[in-house]
KOLLUM-762413 format. One record per atom (N, C-alpha, C): residue in three letters; x, y, z. Coordinates in steps of 0.2 Angstrom, whole numbers, plus 5000, padded with zeros to 4 digits. Atoms other than C-alpha are relative to their C-alpha. Last residue first. Layout:
# KOLLUM-762413
alaXYZ/...
END
This chain:
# KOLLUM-762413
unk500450055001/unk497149995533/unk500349925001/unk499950055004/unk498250145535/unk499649935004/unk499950064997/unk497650285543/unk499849944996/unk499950045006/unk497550465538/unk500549945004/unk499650054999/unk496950595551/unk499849954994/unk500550064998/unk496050755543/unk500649955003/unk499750044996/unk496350925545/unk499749954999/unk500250024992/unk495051015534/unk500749945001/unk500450074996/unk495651055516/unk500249995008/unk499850044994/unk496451225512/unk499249955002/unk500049994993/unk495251315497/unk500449935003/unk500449994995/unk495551275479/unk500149995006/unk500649964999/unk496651325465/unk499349995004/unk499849944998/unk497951225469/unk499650075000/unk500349994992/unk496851075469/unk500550065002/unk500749974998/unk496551075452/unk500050045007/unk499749905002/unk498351025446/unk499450025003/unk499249974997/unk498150845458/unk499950054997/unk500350024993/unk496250815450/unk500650045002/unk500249975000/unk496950845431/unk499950025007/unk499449964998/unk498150715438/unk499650084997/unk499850014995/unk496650605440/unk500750075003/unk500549994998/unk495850635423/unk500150035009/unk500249935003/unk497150605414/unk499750045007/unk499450004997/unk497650425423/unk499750114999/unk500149974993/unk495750415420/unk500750015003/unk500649944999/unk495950445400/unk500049995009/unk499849935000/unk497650345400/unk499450055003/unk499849994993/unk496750175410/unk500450094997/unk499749915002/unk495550175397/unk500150035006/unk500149985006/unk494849985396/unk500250084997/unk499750065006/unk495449905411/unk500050024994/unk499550005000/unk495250055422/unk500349944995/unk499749955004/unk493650095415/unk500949995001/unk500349995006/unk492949935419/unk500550064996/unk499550065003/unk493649925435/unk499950024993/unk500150075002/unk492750095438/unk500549944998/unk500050025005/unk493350255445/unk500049925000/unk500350055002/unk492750395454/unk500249964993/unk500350045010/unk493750535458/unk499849955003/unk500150065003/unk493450625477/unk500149984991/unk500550025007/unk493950805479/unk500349905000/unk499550075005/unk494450825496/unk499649994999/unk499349965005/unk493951015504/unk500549914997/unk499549994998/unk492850955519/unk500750024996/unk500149964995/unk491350965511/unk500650025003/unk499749925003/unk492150875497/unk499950075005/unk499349985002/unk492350735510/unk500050064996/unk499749974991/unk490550745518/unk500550014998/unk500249954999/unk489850725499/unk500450045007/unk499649965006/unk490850585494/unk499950075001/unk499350014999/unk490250485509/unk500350044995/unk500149934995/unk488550545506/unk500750005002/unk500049915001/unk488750475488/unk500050045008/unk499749985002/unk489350305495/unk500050104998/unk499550004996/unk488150275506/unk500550034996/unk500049964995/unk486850315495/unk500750015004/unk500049955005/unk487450215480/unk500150065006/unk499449985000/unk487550065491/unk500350084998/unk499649984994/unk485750095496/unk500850015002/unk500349935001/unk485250115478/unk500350015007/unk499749935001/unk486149975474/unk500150065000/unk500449985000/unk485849825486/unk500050074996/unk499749944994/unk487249725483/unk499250024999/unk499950034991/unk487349565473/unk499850045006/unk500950015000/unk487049665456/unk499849995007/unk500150055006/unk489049725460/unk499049995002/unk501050045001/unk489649875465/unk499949964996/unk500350085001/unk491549905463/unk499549975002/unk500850035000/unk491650075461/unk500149954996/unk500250025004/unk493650145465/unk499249945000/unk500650044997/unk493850275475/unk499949964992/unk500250055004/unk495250385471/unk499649965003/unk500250054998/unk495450545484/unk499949964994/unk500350015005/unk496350725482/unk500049915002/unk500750004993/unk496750855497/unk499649934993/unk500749965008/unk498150895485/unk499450005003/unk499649955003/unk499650855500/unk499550044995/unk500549944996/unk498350725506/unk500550064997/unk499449935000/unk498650625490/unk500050055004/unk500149954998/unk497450455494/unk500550075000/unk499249965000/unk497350315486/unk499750075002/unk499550065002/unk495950155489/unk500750044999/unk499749985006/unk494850275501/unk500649974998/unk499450015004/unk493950215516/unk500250034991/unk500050045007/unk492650325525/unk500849954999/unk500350015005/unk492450445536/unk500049994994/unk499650005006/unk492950385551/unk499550024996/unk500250045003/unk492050465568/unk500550014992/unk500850035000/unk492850595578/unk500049954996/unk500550014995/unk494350625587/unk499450004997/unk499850024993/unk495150715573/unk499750005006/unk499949944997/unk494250695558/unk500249995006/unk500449964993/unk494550535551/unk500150065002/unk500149934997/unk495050465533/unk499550025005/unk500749964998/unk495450275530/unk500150095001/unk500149984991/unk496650215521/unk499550005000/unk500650014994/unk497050105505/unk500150035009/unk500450055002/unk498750175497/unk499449965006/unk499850044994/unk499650345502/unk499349974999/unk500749994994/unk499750415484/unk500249965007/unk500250064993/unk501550415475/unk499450045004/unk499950004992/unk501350575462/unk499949935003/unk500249954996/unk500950515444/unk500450015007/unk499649974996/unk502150425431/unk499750095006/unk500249925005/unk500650375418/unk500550045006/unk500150005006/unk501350195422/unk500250074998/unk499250005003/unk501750225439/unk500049994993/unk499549944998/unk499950285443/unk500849994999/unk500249975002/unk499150165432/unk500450055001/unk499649975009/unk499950035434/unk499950054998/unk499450004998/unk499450035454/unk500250024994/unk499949944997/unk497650065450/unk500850015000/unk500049955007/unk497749925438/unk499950065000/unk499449995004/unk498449825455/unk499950054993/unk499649964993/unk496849885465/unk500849994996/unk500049935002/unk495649825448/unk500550055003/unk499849995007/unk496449645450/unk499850094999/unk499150005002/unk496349645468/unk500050024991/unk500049934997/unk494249695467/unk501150005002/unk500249945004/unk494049555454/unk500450075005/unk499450015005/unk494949435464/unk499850064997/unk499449995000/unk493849455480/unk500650014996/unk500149924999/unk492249475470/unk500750025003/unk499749965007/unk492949295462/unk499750085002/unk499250015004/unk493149215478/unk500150064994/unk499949984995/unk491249265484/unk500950014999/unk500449935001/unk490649225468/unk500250035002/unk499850005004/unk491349035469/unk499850074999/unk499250004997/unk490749015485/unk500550014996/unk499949964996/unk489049075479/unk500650015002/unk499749935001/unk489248955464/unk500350075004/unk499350015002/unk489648795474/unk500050074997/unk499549984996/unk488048845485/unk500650004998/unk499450064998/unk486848855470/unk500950035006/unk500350044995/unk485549015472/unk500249925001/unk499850004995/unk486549105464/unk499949975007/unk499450074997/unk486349025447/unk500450025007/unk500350024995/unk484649135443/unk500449955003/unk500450075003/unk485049145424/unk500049985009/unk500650005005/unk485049355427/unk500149934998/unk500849984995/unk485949335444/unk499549994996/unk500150074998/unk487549225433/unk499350045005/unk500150055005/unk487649375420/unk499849935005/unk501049965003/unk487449525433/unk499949944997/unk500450004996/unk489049425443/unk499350024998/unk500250065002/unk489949415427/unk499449995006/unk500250025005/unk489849605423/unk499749915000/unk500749995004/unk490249645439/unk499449984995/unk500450064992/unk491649525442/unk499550035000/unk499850004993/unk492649625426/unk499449945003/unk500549965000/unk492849555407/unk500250005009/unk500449995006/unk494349475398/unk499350025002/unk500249945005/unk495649535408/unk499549994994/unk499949995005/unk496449365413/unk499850044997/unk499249995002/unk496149385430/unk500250004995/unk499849934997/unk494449425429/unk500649995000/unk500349985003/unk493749255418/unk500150075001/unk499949975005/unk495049175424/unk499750034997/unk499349934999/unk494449195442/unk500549994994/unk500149914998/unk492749145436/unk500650035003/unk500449965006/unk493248985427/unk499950075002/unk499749985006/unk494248935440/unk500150014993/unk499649924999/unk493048965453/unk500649984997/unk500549935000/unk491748865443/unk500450045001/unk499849965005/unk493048705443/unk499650074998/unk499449994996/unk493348695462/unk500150034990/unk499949954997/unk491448685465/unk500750034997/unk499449994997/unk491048555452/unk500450055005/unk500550034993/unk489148545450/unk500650005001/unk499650054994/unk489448615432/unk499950015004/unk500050065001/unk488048665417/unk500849975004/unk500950034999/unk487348835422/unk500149924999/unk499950004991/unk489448905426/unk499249934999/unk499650074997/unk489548865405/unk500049975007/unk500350075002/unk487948985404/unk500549934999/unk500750044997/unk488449085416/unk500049954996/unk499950014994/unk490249105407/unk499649985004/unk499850065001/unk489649145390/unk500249955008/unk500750054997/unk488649265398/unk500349934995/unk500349974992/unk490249385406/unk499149944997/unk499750054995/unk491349315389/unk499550005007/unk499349974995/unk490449405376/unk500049945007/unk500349974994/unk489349275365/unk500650045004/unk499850044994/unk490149195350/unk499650075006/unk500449954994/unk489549245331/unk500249965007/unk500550034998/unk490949135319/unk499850065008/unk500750015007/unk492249195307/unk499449995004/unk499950055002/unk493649155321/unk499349994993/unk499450044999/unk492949245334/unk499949954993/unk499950055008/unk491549355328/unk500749995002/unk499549955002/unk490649465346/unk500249934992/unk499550054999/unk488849445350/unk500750024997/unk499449995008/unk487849565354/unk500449945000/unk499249924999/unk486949505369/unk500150014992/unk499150025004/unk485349405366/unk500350065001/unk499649955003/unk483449435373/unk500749984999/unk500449955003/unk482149295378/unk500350084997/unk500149944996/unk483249175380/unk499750044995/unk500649975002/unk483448975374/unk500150095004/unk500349944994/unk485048895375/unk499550054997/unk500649935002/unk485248725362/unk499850055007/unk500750004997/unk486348585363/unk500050064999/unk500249965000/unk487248525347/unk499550025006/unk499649964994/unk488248385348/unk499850075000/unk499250004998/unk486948275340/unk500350015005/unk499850055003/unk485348355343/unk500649984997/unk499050004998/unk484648485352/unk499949914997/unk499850064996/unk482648515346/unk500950004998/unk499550045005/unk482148665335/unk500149965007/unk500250074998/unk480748805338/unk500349934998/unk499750055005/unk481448955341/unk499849945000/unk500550025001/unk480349075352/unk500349944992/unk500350054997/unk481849065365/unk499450004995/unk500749984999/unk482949145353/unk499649955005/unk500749965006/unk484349065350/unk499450035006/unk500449944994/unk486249035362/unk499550014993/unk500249945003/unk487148875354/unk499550055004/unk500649964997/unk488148765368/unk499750054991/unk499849945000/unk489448635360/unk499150044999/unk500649965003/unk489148465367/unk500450084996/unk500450025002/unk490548345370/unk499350034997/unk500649984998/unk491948455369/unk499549944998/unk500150064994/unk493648365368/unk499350015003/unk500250075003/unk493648455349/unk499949945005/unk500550005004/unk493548625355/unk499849945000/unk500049975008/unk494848615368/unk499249994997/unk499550025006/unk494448595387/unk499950034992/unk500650035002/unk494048735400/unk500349974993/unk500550044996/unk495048835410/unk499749944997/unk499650084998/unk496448875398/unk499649955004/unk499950034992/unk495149015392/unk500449955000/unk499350004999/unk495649095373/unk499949975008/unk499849974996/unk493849165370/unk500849985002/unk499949935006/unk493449045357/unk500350035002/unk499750015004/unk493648915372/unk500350034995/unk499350004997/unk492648995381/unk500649994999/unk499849925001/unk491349015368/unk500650015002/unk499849985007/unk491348825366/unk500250064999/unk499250035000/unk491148805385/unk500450024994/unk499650054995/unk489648905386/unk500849994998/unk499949974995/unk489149005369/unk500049945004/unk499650064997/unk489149005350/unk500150035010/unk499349994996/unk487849135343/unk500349935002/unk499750064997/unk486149125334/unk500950015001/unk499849984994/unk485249275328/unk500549965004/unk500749984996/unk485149235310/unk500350035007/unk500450034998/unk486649155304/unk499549995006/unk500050075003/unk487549265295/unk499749944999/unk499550074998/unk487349405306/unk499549964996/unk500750024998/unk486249565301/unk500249935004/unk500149964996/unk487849645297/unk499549975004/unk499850004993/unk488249505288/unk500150065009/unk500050074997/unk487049515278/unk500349975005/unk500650004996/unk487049675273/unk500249945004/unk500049954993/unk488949665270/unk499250005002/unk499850024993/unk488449505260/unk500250045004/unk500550054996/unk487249605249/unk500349975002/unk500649944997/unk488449745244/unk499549945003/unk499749964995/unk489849625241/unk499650035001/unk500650014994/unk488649495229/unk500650045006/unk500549985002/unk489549525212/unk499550015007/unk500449935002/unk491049555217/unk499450024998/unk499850005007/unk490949385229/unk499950074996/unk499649935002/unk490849355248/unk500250004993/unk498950025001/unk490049185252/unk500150064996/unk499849975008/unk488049235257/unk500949985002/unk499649985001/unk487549115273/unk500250034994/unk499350034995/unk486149005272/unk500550064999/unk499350045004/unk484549085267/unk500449995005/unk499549925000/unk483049105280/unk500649974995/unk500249945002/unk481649005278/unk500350034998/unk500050035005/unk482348825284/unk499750074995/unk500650055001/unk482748905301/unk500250004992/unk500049945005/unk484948945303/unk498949964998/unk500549964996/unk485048825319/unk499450044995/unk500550055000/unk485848685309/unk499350045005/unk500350035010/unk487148795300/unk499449965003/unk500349945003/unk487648865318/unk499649994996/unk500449994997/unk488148685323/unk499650084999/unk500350085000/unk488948635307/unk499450035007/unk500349965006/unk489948805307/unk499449944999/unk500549934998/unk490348755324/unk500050024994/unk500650004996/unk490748575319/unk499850065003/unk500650015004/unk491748625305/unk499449995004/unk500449965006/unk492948725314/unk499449974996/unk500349944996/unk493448605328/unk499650064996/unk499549944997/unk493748495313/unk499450035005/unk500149895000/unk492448375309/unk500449995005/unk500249944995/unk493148175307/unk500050054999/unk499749984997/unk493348085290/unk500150045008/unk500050084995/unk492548085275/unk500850045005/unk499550024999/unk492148275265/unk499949925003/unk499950035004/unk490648355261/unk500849964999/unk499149994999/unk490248375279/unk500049984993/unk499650035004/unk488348395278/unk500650024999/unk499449985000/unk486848455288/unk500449984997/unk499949935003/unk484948455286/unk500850025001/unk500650015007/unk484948335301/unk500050054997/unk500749974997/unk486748355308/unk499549984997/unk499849984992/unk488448295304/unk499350005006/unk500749964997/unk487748185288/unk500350035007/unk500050044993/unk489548105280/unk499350075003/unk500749974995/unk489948135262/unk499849955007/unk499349974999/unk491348025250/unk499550075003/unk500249975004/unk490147865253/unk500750065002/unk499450005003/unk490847715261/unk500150064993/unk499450025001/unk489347705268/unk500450004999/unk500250094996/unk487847785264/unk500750005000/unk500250014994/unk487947995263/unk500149925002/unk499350014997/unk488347995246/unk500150025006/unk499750085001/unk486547905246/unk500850044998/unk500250094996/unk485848035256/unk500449954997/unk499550004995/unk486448195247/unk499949955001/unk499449985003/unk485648135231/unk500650005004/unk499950065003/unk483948085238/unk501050014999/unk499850054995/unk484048255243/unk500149955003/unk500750034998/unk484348345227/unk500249985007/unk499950064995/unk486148425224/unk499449995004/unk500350055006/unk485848555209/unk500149945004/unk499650035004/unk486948675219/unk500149964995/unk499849945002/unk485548775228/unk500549994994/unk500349995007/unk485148595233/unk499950084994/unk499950065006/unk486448565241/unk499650034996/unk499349975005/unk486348745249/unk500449984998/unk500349945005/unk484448695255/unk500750034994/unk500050015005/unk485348535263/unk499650034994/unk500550014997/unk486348645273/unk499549954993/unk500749965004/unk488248655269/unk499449945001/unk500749994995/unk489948605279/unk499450054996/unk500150084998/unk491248595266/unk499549985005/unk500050045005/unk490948765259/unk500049935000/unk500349975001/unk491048875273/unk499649954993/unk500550064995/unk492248765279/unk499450034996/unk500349974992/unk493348845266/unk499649975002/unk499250004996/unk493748745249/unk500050005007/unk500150014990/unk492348705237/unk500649985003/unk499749944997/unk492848725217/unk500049995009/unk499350005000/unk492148565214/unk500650055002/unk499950024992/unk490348565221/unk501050024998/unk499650065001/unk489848655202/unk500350015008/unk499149984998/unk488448805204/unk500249925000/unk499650024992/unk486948735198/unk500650014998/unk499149995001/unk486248845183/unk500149985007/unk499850015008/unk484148815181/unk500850004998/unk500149955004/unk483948755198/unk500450014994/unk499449995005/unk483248595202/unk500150094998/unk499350004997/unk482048605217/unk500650004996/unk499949944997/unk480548625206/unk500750025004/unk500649984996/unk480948465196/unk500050075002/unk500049944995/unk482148405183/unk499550015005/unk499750024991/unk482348225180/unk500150095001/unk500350064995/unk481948225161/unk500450025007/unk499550055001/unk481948405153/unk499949955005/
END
């Protein structure tokens, strides 16, 4: 027939139905999936046309400014290579090949991250989606694609999982966070990026501390002073999660940060709660990359070992664990208190507050 070519195909879907961004933002492979040449797109692309180009190979079928939504479906959509299809739309006939698909993510390997993630994420730190000048994508570093528009581009050689805010792949908070930390020079806005990033509960000061060593940002003096801040806050915030924990899960009053010394001789150690009545110790593991770990490890374990020696059982508990299964260590803990009736009188110790 006249005016068809290879690129036409034999049943083009009709544009009219189209609703969801999902639909209003399309690549110009999934125009022409639709019987919408190139030539085609382009000239309702001129002007005064009812189409507007976001990206190259991109397309708002609308007029008008992109939604905070359109443009991360628009920047994702521009990542996706020219090989790979676009996105499968959920239908009875294609439900078993969109769960594949989406299990594999939707748009390749390609993530939303920096400020834009942050944002996802619900931070106040950082402005709205739509006052962003750029929005970060996280590819593959053997991806071969230029930044353009408001699209820039992070390359690395392996990707987190990413999580699915809002329909769209976003990086967990701990590397979304370097890589927005990897683009400011403002000292004042960094460390309130990282002390929302632990006081608000969305990941600990370990976690973001390994993320900013692995893009090599500690070697900037506003970040280190910002590190140094945020190790500070992290280790408060796990010290209160301790606190809910024990009147939460309504354990025994502990006697809070001491030391324990043998009488007349040298201390052995600090301990964050202590029940001398049980002979029983919490310690909570705040080691971060920053540290030497083999030698922190050391110290700690020989410190754990002299204590049980002396008949007080150590638990160990992680920020981490106490943010995310504070019953299990409440458990765990009061397990610890019943136990200790069944073992041997612990060593005289002296107990001194901190």
């Amino acid at each position: 027939m006249p005016g068809m070519n290879s690129d036409t195909p034999l049943s083009p879907r009709p544009l009219h139905h189209l609703s969801d961004v999902r639909h209003r933002v399309m690549t110009a492979r999934q125009l022409r999936d639709h019987g919408v040449s190139g030539p085609a797109a382009g000239e309702r692309c001129r002007p005064g046309g009812p189409w507007q180009q976001l990206l190259p190979g991109v397309f708002l079928l609308r007029t008008g400014p992109a939604t905070s939504e359109e443009r991360l479906h628009a920047a994702l959509l521009y990542t996706v290579p020219r090989t790979q299809g676009p996105p499968a739309q959920p239908g009875p006939a294609t439900a078993t090949a969109a769960a594949r698909e989406a299990a594999a993510g939707p748009y390749g390997p390609a993530m939303i991250t920096g400020a834009a993630a942050l944002a996802l994420h619900r931070f106040t730190s950082v402005p709205p989606l739509l006052a962003l000048d750029h929005i970060d994508v996280l590819v593959p570093r053997t991806r071969r694609l230029r930044a353009s528009g408001f699209v820039r581009l992070l390359r690395a050689h392996a990707l987190p999982h990413p999580q699915m805010l809002t329909g769209v792949p976003v990086a967990p908070v701990a590397r979304a966070v370097a890589d927005a930390v990897a683009q400011l020079t403002d000292a004042s806005t960094v460390r309130r990026l990282l002390a929302e990033a632990v006081r608000g509960g969305h990941c600990e000061a370990a976690a973001v501390v390994r993320e900013l060593t692995r893009a090599r940002l500690l070697g900037r003096a506003h970040v280190v002073d910002a590190v140094d801040t945020l190790l500070a806050e992290g280790r408060a915030v796990a010290e209160g999660r301790l606190y809910d924990l024990v009147r939460d899960h309504r354990l025994p009053a502990p006697l809070w940060n001491v030391d324990l010394r043998l009488p007349g001789g040298p201390c052995l150690g600090r301990v964050d709660a202590f029940w001398p009545e049980h002979s029983v110790a919490v310690e909570i593991d705040s080691r971060t990359p920053r540290q030497d770990d083999d030698a922190v490890w050391s110290a700690q374990f020989r410190k754990r070992e002299h204590l049980e020696r002396l008949g007080v059982m150590v638990v160990h508990i992680t920020p981490k664990k106490l943010r995310e299964t504070p019953a299990q260590q409440a458990a765990v803990v009061r397990t610890a208190l019943m136990a200790s009736a069944d073992r041997d009188p612990a060593a005289y110790l002296v107990v001194l507050p901190r």
